[in-house]
C-alpha positions as CSV (number, residue, x, y, z in Angstrom):
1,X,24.3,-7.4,-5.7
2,X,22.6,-9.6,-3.0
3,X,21.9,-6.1,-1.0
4,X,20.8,-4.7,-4.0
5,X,18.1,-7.4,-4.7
6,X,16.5,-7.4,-1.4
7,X,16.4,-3.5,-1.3
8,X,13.9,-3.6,-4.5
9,X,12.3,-6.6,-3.1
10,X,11.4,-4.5,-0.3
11,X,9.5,-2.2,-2.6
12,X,7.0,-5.1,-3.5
13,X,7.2,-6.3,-0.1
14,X,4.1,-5.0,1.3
15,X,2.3,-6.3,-1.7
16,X,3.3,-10.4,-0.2
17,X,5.7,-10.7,-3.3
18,X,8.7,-10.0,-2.2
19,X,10.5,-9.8,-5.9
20,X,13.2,-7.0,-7.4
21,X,11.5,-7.6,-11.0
22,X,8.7,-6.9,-9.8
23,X,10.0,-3.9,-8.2
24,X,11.4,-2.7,-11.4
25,X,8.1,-3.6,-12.9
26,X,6.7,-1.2,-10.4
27,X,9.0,1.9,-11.2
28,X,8.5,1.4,-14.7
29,X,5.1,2.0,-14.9
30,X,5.0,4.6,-12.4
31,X,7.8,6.3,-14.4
32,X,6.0,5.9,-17.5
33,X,2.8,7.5,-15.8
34,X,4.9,10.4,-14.7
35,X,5.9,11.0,-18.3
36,X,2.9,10.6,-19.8
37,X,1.2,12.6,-17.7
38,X,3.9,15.4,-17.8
39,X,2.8,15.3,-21.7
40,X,-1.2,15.5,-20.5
41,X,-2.1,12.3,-21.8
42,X,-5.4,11.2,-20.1
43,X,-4.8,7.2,-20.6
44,X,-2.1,7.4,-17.9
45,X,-4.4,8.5,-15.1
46,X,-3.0,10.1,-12.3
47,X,-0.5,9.5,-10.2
48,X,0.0,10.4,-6.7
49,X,-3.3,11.8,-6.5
50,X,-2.4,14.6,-8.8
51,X,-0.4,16.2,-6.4
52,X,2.9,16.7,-9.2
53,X,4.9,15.1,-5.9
54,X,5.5,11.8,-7.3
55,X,9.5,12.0,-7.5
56,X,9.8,13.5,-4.0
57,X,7.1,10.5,-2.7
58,X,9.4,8.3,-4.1
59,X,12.5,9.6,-3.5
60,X,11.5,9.8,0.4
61,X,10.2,6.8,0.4
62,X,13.5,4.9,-0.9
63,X,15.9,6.8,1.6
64,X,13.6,6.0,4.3
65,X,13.8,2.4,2.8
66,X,17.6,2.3,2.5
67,X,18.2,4.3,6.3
68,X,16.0,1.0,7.4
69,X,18.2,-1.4,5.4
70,X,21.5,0.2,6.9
71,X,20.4,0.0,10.2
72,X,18.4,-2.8,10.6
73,X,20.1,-5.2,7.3
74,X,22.8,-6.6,9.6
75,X,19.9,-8.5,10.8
76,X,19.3,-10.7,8.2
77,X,21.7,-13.0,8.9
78,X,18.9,-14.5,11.1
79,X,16.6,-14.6,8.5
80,X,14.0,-12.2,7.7
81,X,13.4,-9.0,8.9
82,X,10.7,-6.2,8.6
83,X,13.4,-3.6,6.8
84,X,10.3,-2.6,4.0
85,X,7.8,-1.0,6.2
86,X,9.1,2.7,6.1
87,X,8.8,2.4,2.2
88,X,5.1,2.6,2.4
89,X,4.1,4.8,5.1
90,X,5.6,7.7,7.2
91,X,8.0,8.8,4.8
92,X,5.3,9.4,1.4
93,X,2.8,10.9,3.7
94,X,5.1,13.1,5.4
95,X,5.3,14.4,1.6
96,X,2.0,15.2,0.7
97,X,1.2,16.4,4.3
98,X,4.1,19.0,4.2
99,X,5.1,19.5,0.6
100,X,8.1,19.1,-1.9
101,X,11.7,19.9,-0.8
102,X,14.7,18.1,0.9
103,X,14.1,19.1,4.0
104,X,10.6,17.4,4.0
105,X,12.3,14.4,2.1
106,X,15.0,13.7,4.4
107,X,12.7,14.4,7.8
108,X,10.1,12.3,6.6
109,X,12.8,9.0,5.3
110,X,14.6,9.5,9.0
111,X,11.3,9.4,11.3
112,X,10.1,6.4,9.3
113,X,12.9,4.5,9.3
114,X,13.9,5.3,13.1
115,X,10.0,4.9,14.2
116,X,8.3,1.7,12.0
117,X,10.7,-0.7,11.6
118,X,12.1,-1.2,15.4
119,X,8.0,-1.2,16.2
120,X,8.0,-4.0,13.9
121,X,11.1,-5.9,15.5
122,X,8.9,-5.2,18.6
123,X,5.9,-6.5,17.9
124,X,6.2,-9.3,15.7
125,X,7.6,-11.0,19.1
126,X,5.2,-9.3,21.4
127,X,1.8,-9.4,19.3
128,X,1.8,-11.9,16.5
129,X,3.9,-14.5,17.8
130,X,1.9,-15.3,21.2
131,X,-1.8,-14.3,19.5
132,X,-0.9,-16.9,16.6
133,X,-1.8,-14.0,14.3
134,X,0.5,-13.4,11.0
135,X,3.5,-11.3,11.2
136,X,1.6,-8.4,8.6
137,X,-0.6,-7.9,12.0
138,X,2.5,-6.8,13.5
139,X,4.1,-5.1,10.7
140,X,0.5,-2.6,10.0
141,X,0.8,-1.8,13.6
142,X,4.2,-0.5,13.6
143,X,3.1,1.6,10.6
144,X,0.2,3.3,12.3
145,X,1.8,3.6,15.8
146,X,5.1,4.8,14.3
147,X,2.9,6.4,12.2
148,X,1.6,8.7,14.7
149,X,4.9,9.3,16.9
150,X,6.6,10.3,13.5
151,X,3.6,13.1,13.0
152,X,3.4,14.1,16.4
153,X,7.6,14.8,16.1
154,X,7.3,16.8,12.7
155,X,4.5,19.1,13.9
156,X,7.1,20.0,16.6
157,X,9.9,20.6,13.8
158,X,9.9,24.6,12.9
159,X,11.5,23.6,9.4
160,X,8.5,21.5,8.3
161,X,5.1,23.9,7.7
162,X,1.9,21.9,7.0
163,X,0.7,22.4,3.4
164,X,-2.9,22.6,2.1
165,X,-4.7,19.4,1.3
166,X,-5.1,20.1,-2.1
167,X,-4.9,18.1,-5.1
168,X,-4.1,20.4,-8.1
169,X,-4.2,18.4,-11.5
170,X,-1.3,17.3,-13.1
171,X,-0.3,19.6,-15.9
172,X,-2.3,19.6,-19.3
173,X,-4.9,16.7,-17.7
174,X,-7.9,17.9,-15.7
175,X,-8.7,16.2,-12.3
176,X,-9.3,12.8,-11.9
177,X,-11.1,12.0,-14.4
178,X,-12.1,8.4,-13.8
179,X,-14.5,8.5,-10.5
180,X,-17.7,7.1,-10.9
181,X,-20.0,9.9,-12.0
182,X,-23.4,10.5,-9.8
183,X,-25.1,11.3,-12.5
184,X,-28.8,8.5,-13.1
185,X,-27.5,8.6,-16.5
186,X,-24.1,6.9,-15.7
187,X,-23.4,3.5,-17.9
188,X,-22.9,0.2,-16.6
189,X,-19.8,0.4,-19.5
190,X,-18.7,3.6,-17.9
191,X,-18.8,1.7,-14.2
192,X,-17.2,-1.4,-15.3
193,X,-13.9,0.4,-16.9
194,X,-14.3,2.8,-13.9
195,X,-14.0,-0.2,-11.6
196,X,-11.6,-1.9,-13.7
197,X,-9.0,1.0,-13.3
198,X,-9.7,1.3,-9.7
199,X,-8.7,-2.1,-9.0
200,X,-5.1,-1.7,-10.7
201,X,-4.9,1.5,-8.5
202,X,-5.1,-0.5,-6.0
203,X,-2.2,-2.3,-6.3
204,X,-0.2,0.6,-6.3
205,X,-1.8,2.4,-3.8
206,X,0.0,1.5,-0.4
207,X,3.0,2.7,-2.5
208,X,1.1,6.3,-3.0
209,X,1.4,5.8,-6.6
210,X,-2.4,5.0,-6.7
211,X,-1.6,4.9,-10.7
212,X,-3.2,2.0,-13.5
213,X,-0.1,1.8,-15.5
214,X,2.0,1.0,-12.3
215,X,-0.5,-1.6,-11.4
216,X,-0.2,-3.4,-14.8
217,X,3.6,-2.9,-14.8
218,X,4.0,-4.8,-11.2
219,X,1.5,-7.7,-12.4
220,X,3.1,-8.1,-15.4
221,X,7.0,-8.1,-14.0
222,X,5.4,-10.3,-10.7
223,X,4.5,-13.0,-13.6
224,X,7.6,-12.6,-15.4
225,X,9.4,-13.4,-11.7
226,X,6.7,-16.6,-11.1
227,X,7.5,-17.9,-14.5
228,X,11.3,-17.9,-13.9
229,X,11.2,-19.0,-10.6
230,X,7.4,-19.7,-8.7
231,X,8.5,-19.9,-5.3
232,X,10.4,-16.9,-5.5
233,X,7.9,-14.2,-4.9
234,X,5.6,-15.7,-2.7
235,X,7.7,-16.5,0.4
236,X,8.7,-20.2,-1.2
237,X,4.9,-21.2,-1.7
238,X,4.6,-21.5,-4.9
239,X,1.1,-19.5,-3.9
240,X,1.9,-16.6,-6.3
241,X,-1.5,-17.1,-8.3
242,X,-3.7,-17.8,-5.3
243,X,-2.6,-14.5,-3.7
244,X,-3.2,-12.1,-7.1
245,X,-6.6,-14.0,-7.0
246,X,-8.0,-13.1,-4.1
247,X,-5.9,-9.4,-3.9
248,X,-7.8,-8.7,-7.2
249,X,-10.9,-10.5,-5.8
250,X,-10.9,-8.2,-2.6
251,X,-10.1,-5.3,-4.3
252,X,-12.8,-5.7,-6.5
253,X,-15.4,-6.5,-3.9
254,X,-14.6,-3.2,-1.9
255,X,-14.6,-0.8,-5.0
256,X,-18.5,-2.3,-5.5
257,X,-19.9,-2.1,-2.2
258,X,-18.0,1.0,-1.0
259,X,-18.1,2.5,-4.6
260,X,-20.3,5.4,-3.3
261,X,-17.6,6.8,-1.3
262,X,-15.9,7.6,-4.4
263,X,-18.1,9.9,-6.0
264,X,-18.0,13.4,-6.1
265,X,-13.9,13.3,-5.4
266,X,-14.4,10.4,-2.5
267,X,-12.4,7.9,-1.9
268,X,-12.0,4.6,0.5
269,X,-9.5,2.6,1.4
270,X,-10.4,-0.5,-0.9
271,X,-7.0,-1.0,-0.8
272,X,-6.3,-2.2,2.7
273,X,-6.8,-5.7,2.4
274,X,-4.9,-6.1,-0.8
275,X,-2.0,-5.8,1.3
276,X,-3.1,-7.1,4.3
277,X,-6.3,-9.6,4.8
278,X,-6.9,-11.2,1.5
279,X,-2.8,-12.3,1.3
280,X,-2.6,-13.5,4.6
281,X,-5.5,-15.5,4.5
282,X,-4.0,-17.3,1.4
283,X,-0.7,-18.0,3.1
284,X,-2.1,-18.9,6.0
285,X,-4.6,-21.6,5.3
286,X,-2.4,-23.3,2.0
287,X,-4.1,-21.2,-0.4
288,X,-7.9,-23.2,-0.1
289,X,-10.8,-21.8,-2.0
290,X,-12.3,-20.8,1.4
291,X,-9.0,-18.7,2.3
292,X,-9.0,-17.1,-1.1
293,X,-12.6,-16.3,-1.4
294,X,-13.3,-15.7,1.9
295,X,-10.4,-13.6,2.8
296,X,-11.1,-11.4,0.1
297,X,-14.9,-11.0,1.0
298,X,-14.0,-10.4,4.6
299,X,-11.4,-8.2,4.0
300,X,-13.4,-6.0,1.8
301,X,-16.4,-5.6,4.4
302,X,-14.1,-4.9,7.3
303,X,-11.2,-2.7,6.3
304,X,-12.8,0.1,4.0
305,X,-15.3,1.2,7.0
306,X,-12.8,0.8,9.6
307,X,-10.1,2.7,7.8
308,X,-12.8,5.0,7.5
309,X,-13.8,5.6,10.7
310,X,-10.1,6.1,12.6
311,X,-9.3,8.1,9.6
312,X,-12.0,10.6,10.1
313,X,-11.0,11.2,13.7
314,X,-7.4,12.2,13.3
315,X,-6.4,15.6,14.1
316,X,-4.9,17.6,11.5
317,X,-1.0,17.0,10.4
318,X,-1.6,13.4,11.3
319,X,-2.5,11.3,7.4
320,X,-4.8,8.9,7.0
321,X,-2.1,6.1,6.6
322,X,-2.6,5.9,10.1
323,X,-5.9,4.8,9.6
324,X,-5.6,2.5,6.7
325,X,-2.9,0.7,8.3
326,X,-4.7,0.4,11.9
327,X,-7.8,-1.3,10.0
328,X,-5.6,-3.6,8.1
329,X,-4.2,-4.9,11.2
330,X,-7.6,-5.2,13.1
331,X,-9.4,-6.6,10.4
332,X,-6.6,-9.3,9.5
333,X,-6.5,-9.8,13.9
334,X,-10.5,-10.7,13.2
335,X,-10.6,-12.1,10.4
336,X,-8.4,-15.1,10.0
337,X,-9.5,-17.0,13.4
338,X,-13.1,-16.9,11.4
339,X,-11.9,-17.9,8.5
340,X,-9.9,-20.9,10.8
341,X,-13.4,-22.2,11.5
342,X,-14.3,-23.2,7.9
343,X,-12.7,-25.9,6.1
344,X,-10.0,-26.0,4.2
């Protein structure tokens, strides 16, 4: 049961609540999205970016996560240990790069767990510890650089064959409905919900759910967990509230000022210092009002554009995770010595 426990807690891991409700929180409203959406009900939004690949995401995803577990869990007897990081990159992307099936599945959930997590082991020693950074510093690097050996591996693999980057709607809903329209006749209403929903995609969206209903359904088990125990899903801080506050803060911050990226079937990575800069800054400095507010503020300046900018330079067959989780770790690296300068 114990291994259990920590193998859904590694699903919410990346998130800084380490928590199996939560990750059953998670599922459930990803799940429910996938049903609903199979049905063509527009309130569930999409999910996986419309791709339809949802189950193998996942199902990749948790292999890769229980491969990382297997190898790497007998570990744990010396505390913690960076066995969640496959969960969240190589293995999904390897998905929507190179398409449904179980060959896809299985290559992507091997090269993750074999490439991110011993990077990880490696570099939490070798980066974080002697810089004074935070271990997520080390942890976003192993995802890019393992990242970009697991890509550079499959391209070489005569099973896989690289798919088109399309994003066909989900049956019975049309395409991503909920961008902010370019149009000078656009409400502020329209912009506001717009936003609104963006932010709870965030949440979900180093997952590559990207999906509303998953947001609210990993809040609302996260709270459930805090309520029952609040030192539980926040590394025994008892910090739970201050790190949804700024997450939601950052989030929100990044959909305004990078918002025009997402028009016209754009997107950013708003995302990136949800799980990386905001949290950390919270932890790190006891959860002040200067951490919180300006982790989130720095995070959203830095990381979008960053992400942005690697992102745009990567060959094809390599995903953009690479990018996202390179700016994450560069823009935590910069951000938290400023923040050490203001009081706390």
């Amino acid at each position: 049961m114990a291994a259990l426990r920590w193998f859904l807690s590694d699903m919410t891991e990346p998130l800084f609540w380490a928590s199996d409700l939560a990750a059953i929180g998670l599922l459930a409203g990803a799940a429910l999205a996938w049903w609903a959406g199979r049905r063509g009900r527009t309130w569930a939004g999409s999910l996986t970016y419309g791709t339809g690949l949802w189950p193998w995401v996942l199902a990749s995803a948790s292999l890769s996560l229980l491969l990382s577990n297997l190898a790497f869990g007998w570990m744990l007897d010396d505390g913690w240990q960076p066995t969640f990081v496959p969960f969240v990159c190589v293995a999904p992307a390897m998905v929507l790069l190179y398409g449904a099936g179980w060959k896809t599945c299985v290559t992507g959930a091997f090269l993750g767990a074999a490439t991110t997590t011993p990077l990880a082991l490696l570099f939490i020693p070798a980066v974080s510890t002697p810089l004074g950074l935070p271990v997520v510093v080390a942890n976003v690097l192993a995802m890019s650089v393992g990242s970009v050996l697991a890509f550079m591996v499959a391209r070489r693999l005569p099973w896989l064959a690289l798919q088109e980057p399309v994003r066909p709607p989900e049956p019975g809903r049309p395409p991503e409905p909920h961008r902010p329209p370019s149009s000078v006749h656009r409400s502020f209403r329209h912009d506001a919900a717009w936003a609104a929903r963006r932010v709870l995609k965030d949440f979900t969206e180093t997952h590559f759910f990207a999906n509303e209903l998953a947001g609210i359904g990993v809040m609302l088990a996260v709270a459930g967990a805090f309520v029952l125990n609040p030192a539980l899903p926040s590394y025994g801080t008892n910090l739970l509230p201050h790190i949804l506050f700024a997450q939601a803060l950052t989030s929100a911050i990044g959909v305004v000022l990078w918002q025009r990226w997402y028009r016209d079937g754009g997107w950013a990575a708003t995302y990136a210092s949800v799980v990386s800069v905001a949290p950390a800054a919270v932890l790190a400095y006891g959860g002040s009002w200067s951490a919180m507010v300006g982790g989130a503020v720095l995070g959203a300046v830095l990381a979008p554009p960053l992400a942005r900018l690697v992102s745009a330079r990567l060959p094809a067959g390599f995903h953009p995770v690479i990018g996202n989780t390179a700016a994450m770790a560069v823009s935590t690296a910069a951000a938290l010595p400023l923040l050490g300068l203001l009081p706390h």
